[in-house]
ROKOL-352392 format. One record per residue (C-alpha): residue in one letter; x, y, z. Coordinates in steps of 0.05 Angstrom, whole numbers, padded with zeros to 5 digits. Layout:
REM residues N
<node><r>a</r><xx>X</xx><yy>Y</yy><zz>Z</zz></node>
...
***
This chain:
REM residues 278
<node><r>x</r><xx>01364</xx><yy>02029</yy><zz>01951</zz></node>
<node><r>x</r><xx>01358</xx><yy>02106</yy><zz>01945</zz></node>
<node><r>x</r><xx>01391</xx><yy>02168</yy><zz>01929</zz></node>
<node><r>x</r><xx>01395</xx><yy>02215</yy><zz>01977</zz></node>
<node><r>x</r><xx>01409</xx><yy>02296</yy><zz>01949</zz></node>
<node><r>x</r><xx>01426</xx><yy>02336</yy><zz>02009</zz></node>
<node><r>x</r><xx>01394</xx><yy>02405</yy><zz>02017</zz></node>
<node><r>x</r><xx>01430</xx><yy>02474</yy><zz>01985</zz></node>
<node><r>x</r><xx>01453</xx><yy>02488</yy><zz>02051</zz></node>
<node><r>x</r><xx>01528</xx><yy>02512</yy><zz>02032</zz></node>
<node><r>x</r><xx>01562</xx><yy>02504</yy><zz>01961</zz></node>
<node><r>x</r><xx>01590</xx><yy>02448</yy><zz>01980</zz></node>
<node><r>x</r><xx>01534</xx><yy>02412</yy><zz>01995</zz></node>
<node><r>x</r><xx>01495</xx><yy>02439</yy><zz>01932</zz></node>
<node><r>x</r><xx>01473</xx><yy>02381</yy><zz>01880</zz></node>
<node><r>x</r><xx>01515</xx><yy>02337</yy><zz>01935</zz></node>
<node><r>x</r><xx>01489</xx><yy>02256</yy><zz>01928</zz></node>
<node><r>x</r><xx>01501</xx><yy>02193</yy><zz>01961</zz></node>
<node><r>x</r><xx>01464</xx><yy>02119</yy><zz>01955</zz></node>
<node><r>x</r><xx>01434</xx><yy>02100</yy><zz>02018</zz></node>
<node><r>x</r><xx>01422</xx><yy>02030</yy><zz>02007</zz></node>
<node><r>x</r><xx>01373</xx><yy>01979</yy><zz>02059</zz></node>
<node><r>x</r><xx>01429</xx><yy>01929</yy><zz>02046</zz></node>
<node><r>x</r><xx>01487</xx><yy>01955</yy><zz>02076</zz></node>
<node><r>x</r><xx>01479</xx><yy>01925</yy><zz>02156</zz></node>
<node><r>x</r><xx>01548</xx><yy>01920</yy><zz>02184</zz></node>
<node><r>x</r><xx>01592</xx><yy>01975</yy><zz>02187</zz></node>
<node><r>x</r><xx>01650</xx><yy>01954</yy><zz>02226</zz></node>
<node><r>x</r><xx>01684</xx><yy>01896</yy><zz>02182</zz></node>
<node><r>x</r><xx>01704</xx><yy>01829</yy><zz>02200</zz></node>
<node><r>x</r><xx>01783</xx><yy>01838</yy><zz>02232</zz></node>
<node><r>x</r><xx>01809</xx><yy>01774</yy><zz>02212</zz></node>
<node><r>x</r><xx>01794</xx><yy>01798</yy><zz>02140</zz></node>
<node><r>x</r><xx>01829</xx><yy>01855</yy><zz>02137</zz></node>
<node><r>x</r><xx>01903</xx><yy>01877</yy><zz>02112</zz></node>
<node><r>x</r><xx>01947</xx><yy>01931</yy><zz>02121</zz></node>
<node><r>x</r><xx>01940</xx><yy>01982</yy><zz>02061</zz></node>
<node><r>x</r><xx>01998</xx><yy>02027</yy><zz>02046</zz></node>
<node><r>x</r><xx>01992</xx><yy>02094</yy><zz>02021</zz></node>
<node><r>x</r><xx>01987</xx><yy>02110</yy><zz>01941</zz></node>
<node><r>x</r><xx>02012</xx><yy>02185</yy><zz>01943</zz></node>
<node><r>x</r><xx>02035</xx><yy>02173</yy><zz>01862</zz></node>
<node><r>x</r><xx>02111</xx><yy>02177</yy><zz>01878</zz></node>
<node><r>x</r><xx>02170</xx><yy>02130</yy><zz>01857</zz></node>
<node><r>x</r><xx>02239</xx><yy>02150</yy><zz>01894</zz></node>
<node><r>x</r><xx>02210</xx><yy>02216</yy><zz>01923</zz></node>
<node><r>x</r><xx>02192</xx><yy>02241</yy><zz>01854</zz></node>
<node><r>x</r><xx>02126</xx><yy>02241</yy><zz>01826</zz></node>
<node><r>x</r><xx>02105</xx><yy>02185</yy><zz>01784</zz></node>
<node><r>x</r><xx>02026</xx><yy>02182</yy><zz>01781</zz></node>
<node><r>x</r><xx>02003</xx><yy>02253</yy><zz>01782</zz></node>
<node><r>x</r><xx>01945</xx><yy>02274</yy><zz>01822</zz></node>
<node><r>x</r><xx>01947</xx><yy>02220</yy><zz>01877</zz></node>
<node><r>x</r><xx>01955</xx><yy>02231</yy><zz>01956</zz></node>
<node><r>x</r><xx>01935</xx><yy>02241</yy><zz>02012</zz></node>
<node><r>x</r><xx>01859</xx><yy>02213</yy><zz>02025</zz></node>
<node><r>x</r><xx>01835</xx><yy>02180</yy><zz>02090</zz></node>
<node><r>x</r><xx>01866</xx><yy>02119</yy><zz>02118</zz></node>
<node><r>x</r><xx>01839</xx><yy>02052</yy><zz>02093</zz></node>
<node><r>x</r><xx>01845</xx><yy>01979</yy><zz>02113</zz></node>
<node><r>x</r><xx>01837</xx><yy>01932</yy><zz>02045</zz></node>
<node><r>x</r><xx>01789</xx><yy>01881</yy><zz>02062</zz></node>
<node><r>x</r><xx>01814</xx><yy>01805</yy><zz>02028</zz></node>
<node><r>x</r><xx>01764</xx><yy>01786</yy><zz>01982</zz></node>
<node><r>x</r><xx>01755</xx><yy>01715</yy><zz>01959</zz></node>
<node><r>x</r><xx>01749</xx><yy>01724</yy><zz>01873</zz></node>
<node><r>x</r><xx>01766</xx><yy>01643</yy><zz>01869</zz></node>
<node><r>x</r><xx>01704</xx><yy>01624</yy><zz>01924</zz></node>
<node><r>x</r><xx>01742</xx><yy>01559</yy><zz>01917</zz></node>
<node><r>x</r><xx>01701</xx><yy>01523</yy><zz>01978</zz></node>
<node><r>x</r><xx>01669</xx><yy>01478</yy><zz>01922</zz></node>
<node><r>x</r><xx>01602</xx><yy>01441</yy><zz>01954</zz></node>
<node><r>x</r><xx>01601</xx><yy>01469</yy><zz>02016</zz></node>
<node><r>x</r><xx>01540</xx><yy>01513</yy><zz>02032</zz></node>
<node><r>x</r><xx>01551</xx><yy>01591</yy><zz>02062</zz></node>
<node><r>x</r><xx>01502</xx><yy>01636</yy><zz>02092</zz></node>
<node><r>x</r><xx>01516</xx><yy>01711</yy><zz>02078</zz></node>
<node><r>x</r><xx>01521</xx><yy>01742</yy><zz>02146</zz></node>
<node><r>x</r><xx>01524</xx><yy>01817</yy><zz>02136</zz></node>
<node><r>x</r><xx>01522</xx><yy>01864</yy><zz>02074</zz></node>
<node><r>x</r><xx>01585</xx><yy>01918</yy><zz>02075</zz></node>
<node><r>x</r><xx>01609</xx><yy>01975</yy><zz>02037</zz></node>
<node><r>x</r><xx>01686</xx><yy>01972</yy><zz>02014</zz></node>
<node><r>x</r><xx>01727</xx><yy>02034</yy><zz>02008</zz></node>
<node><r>x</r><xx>01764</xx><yy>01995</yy><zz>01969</zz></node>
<node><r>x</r><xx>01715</xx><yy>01978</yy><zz>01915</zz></node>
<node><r>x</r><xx>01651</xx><yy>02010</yy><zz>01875</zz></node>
<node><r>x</r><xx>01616</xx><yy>01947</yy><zz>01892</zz></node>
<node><r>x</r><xx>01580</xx><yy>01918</yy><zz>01956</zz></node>
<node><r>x</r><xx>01609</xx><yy>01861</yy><zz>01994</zz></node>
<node><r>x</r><xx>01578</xx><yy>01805</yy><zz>02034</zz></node>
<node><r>x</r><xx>01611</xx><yy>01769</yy><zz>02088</zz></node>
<node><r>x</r><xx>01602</xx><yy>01689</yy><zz>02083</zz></node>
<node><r>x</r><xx>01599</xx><yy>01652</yy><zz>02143</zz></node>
<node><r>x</r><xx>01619</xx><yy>01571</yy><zz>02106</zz></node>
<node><r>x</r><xx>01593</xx><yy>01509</yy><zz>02140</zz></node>
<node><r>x</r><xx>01655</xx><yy>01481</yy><zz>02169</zz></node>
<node><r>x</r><xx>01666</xx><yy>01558</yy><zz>02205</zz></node>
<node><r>x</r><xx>01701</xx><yy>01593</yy><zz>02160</zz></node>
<node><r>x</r><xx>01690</xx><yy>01663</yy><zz>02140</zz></node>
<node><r>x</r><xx>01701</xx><yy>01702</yy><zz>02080</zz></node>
<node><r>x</r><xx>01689</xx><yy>01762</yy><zz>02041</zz></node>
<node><r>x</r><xx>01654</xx><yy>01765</yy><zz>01965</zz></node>
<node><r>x</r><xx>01624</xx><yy>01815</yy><zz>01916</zz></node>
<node><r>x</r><xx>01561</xx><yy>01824</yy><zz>01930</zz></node>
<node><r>x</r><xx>01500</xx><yy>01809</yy><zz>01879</zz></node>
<node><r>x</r><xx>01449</xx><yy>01856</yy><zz>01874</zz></node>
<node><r>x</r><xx>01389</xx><yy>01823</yy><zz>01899</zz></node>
<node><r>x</r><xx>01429</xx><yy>01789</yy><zz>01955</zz></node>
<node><r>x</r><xx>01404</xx><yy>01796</yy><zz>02027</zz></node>
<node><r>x</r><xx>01429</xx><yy>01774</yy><zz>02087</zz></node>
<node><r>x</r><xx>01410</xx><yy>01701</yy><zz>02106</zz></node>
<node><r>x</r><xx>01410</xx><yy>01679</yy><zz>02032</zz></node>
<node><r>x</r><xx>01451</xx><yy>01624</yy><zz>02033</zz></node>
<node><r>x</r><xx>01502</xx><yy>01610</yy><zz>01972</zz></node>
<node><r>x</r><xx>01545</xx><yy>01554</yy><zz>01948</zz></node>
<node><r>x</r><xx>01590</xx><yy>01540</yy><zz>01893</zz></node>
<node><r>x</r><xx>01600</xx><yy>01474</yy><zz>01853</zz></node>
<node><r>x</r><xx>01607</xx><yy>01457</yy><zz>01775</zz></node>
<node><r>x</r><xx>01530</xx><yy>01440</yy><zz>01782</zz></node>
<node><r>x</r><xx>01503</xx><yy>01494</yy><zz>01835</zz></node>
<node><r>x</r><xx>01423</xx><yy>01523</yy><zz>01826</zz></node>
<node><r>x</r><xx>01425</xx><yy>01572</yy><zz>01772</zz></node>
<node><r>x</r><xx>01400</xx><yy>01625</yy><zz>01836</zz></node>
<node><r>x</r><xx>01432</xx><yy>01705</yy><zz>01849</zz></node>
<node><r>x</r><xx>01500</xx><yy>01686</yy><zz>01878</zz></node>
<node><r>x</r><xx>01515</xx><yy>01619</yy><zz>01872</zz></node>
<node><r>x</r><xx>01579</xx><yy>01611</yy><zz>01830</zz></node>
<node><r>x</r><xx>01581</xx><yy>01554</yy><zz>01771</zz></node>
<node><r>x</r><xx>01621</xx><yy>01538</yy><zz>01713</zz></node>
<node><r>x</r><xx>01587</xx><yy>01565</yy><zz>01650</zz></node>
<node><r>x</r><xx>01580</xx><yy>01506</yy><zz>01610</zz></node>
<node><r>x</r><xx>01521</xx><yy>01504</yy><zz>01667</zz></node>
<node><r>x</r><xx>01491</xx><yy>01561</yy><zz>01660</zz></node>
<node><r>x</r><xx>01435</xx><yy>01574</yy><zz>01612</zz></node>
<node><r>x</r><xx>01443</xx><yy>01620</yy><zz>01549</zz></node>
<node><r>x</r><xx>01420</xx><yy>01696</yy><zz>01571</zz></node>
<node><r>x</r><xx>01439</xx><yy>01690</yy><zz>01642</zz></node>
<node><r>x</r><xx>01468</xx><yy>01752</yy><zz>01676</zz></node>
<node><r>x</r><xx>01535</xx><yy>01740</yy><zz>01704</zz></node>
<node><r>x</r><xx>01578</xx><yy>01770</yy><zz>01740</zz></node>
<node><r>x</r><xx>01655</xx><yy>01761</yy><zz>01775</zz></node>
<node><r>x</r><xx>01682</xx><yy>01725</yy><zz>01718</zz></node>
<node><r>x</r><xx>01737</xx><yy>01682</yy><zz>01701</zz></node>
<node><r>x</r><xx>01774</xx><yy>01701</yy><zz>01647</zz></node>
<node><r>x</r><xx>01817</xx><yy>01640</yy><zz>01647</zz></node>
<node><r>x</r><xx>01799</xx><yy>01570</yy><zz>01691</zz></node>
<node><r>x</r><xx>01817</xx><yy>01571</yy><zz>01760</zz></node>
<node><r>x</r><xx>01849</xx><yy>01637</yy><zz>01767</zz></node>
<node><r>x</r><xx>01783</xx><yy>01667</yy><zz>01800</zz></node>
<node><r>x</r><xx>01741</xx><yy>01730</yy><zz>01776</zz></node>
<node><r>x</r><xx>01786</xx><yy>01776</yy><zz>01731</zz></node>
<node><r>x</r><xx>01723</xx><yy>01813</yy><zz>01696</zz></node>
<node><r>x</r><xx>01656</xx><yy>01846</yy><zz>01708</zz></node>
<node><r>x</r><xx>01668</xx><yy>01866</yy><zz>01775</zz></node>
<node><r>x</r><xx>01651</xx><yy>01932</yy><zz>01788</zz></node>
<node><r>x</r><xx>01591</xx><yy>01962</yy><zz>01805</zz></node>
<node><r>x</r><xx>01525</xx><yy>01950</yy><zz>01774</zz></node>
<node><r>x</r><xx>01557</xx><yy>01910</yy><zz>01717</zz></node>
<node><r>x</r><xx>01537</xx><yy>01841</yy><zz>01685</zz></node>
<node><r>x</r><xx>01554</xx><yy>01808</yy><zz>01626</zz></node>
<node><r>x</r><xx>01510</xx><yy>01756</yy><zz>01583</zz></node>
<node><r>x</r><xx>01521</xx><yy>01694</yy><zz>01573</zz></node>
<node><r>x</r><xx>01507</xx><yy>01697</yy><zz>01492</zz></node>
<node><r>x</r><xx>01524</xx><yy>01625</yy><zz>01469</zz></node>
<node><r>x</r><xx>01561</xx><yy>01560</yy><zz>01491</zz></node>
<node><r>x</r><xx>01590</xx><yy>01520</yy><zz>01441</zz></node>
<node><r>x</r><xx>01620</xx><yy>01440</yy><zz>01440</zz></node>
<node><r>x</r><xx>01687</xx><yy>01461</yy><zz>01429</zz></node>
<node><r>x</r><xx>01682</xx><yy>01473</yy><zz>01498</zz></node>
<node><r>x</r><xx>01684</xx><yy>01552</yy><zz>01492</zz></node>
<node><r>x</r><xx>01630</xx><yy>01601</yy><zz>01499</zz></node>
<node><r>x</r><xx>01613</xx><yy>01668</yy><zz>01487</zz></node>
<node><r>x</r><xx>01598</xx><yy>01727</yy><zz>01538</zz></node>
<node><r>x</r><xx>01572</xx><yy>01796</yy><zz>01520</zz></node>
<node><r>x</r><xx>01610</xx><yy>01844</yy><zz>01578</zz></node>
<node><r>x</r><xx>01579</xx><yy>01909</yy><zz>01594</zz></node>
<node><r>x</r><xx>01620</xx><yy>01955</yy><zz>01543</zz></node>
<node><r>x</r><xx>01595</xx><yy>01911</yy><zz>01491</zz></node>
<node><r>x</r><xx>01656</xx><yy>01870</yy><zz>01473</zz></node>
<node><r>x</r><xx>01635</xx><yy>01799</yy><zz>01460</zz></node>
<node><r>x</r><xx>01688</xx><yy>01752</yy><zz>01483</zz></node>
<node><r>x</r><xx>01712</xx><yy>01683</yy><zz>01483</zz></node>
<node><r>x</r><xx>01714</xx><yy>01640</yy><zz>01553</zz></node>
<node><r>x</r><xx>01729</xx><yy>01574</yy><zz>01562</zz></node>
<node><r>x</r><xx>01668</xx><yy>01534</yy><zz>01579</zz></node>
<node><r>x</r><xx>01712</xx><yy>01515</yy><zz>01653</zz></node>
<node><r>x</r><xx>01712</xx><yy>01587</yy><zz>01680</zz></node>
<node><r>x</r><xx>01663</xx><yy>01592</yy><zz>01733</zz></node>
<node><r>x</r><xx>01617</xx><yy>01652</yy><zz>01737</zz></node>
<node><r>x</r><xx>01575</xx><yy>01682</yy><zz>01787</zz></node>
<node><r>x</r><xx>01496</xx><yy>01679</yy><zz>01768</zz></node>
<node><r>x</r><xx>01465</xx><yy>01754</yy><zz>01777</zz></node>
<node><r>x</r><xx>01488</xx><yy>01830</yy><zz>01773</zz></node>
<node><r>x</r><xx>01542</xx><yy>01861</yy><zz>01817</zz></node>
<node><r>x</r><xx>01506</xx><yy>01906</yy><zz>01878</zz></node>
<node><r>x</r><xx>01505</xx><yy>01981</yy><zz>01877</zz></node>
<node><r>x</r><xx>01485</xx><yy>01996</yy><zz>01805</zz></node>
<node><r>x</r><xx>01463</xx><yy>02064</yy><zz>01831</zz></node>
<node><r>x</r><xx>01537</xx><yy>02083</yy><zz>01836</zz></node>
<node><r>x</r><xx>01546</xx><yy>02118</yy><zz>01779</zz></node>
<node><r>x</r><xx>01490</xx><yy>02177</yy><zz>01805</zz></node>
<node><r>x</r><xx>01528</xx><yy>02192</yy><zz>01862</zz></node>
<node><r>x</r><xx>01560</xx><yy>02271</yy><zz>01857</zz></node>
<node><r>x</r><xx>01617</xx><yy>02291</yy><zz>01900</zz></node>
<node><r>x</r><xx>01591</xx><yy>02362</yy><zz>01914</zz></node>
<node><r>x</r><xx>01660</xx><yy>02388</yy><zz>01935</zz></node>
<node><r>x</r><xx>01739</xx><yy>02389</yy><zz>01925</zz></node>
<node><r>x</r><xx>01746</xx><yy>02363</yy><zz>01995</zz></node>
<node><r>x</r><xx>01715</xx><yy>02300</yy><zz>01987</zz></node>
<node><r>x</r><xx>01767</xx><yy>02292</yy><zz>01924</zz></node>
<node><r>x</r><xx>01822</xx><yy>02296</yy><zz>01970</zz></node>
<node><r>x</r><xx>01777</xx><yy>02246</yy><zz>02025</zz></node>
<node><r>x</r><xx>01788</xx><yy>02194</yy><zz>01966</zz></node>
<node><r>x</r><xx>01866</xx><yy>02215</yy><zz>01954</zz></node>
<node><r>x</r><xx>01849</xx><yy>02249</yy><zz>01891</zz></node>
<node><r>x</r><xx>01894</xx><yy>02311</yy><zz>01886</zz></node>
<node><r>x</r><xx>01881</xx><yy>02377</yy><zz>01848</zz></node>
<node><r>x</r><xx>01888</xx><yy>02370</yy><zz>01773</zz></node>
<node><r>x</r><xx>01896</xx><yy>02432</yy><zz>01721</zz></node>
<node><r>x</r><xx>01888</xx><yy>02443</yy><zz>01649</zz></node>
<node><r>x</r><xx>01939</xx><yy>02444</yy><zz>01606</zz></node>
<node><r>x</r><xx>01910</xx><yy>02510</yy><zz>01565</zz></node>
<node><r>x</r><xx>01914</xx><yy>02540</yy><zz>01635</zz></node>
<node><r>x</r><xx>01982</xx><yy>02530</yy><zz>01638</zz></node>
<node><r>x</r><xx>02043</xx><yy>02575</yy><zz>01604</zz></node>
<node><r>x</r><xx>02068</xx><yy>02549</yy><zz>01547</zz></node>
<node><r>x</r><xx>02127</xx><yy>02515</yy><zz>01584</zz></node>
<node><r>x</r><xx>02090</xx><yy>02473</yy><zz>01632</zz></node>
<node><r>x</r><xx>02046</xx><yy>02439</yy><zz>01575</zz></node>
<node><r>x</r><xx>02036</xx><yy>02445</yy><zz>01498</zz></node>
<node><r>x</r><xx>01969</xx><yy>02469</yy><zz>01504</zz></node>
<node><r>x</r><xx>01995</xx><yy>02524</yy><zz>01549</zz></node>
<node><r>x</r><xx>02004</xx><yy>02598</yy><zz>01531</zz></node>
<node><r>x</r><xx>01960</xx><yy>02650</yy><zz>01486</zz></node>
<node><r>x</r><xx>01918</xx><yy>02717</yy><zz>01514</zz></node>
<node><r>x</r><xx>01851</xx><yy>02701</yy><zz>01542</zz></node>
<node><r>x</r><xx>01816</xx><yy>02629</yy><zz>01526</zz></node>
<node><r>x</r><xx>01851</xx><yy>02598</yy><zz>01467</zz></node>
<node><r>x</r><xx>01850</xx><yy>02543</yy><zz>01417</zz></node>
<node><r>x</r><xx>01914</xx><yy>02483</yy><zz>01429</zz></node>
<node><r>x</r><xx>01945</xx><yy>02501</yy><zz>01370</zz></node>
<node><r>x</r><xx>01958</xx><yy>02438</yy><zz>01352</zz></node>
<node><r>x</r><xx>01930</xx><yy>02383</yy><zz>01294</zz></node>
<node><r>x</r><xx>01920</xx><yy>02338</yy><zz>01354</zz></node>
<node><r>x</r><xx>01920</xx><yy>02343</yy><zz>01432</zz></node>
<node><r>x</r><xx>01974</xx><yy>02324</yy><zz>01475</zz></node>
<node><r>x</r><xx>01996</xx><yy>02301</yy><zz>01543</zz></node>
<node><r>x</r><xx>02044</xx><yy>02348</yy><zz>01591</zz></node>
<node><r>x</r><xx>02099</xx><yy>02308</yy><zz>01545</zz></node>
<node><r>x</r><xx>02087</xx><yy>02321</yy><zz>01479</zz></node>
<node><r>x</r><xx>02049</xx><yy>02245</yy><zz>01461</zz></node>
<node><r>x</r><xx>01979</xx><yy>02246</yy><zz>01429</zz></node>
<node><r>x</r><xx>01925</xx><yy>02241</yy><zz>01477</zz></node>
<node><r>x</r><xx>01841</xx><yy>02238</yy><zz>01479</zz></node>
<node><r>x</r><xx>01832</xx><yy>02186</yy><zz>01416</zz></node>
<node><r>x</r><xx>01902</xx><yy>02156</yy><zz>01412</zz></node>
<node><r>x</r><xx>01896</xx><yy>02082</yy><zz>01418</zz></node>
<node><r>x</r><xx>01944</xx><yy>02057</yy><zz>01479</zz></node>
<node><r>x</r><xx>01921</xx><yy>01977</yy><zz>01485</zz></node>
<node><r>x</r><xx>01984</xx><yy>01942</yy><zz>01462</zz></node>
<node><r>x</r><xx>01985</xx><yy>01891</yy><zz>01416</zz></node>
<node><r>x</r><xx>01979</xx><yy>01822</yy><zz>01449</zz></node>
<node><r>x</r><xx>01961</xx><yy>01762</yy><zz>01405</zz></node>
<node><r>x</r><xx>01941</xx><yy>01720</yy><zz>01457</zz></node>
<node><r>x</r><xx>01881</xx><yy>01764</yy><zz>01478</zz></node>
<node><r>x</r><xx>01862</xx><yy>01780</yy><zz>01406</zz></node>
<node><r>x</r><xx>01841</xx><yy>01720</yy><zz>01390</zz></node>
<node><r>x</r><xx>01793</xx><yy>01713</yy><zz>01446</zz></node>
<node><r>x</r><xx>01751</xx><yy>01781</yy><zz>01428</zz></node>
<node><r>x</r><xx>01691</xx><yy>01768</yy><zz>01369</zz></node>
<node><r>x</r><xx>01666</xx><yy>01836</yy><zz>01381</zz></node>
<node><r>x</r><xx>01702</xx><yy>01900</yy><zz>01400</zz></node>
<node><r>x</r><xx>01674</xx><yy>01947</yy><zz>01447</zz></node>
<node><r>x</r><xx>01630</xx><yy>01996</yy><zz>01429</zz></node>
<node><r>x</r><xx>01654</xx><yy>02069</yy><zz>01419</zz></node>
<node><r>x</r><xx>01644</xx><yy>02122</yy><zz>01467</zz></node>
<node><r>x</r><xx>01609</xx><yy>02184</yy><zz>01436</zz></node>
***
């Protein structure tokens, strides 16, 4: 997998990036796998509801399969995709008895590797086991965060979570990529290796237009703004907010203020909180 930088040819193209990665081999997806997807311009009722959303080139979602319930039976990955939908690489499974299905790809996964996932499964890149299973400082990835309601966390790309300890109360506890350490039930079933594309994060738009390519809409500053349109707005030349503490376009604190609500049942699962952006 590389990073291509494109030559200074225009401004747009200036410190433009992209991954080019050996994996990818099919570029038109599987048909029966795909689903209408409708349009997320931001708007409720005609008025605006999500600002800075619209437009953006047409997309088909592809149906990814975050359960891989097809317990025992063997699949060989048939071709190595990127998702519009998704940071992460997917891999279409071709299963023994015909069918075929889409997954998040693992980063070391190549087509003809063949897969499989049961409570037992080889602890090998891609195969999908229940972490009581799974030895202690395995990478894993597309995890349960409940039993048998399929991958809920650490799927994006380039993330992987450790496996830190498994205890006989039948719980054990995984170390996610923000460095939250978290509670699991020993039942949830985990895929074994690091999500594909880790290079993601390197990759520079270069240019407004390919913001509105991805249905990301202009956004401004509020200090650009008068002092009507935004409480930051206002003053003669480049000025301070004002204010004790920023705020959004409707007066409520913002950059700091804590917004995760208060839910007991989800407290109780987290040993560790994450770690602090500085």
């Amino acid at each position: 997998m590389a990073i291509k930088i494109y030559k200074k040819n225009t401004a747009g193209r200036r410190g433009m990036s992209i991954v080019k990665s050996e994996l990818i081999t099919n570029k038109s997806p599987e048909k029966s796998l795909l689903a209408k997807k409708s349009s997320q311009a931001g708007r409720s009722q005609g008025k605006i509801s999500v600002r800075h959303q619209g437009g953006g080139h047409k997309q088909r979602y592809r149906i990814i399969d975050f359960r891989m319930d097809k317990f025992g039976i063997p699949g060989r990955i048939t071709a190595i995709e990127k998702d519009p939908n998704r940071s992460a690489f997917i891999a279409l499974v071709n299963y023994r008895d015909g069918e075929k299905r889409y997954i998040l790809a693992s980063s070391d996964m190549k087509t003809g590797q063949e897969i499989i996932c049961a409570e037992n499964a080889p602890i090998k890149s891609g195969n999908r086991l229940k972490v009581k299973n799974i030895p202690i400082g395995t990478i894993i990835s597309n995890l349960e965060i409940f039993p048998g309601r399929g991958g809920q966390a650490v799927r994006s790309a380039g993330s992987g979570a450790i496996l830190t300890a498994v205890g006989e109360d039948g719980n054990a506890q995984v170390k996610l990529s923000s460095g939250e350490i978290r509670i699991v039930s020993n039942e949830c079933y985990a895929t074994i290796g690091q999500v594909s594309n880790f290079e993601h994060s390197a990759i520079r738009i270069g240019k407004a237009g390919k913001s509105r390519w991805l249905g990301i809409r202009p956004g401004v500053r509020g200090s650009a703004m008068n002092p009507v349109d935004h409480p930051h707005g206002g003053g003669e030349g480049r000025q301070g907010i004002g204010l004790k503490h920023p705020k959004t376009p409707w007066g409520k604190p913002a950059l700091g203020k804590k917004t995760r609500k208060k839910q007991r049942y989800s407290n109780k699962f987290i040993v560790k909180r994450r770690e602090k952006r500085k």
